[in-house]
Phi, psi and omega in degrees: 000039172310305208281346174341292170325321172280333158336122153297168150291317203276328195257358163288313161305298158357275221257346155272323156303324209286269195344012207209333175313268192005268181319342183260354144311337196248355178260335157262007184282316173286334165277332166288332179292339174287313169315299179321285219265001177263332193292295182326317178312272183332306188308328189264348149338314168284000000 
């Protein structure tokens, strides 16, 4: 991580932040969409 020092802050928090985000956006997009289609499920039962 030599060129680090040259790095802005922002884009160093960037390039770190984003791998550790991702996943947890896409686990819960999946989990409200699970939500969605179990409520929808239920509604039509009715």
């Amino acid at each position: 991580m030599a060129l680090r020092e040259y790095k802005p802050h922002a884009a160093v928090a960037a390039s770190e932040a984003a791998p550790t985000e991702a996943p947890a956006y896409w686990v819960c997009l999946a989990l409200l969409l699970a939500i969605a289609a179990i409520a929808l499920r239920i509604a039509s039962f009715w």
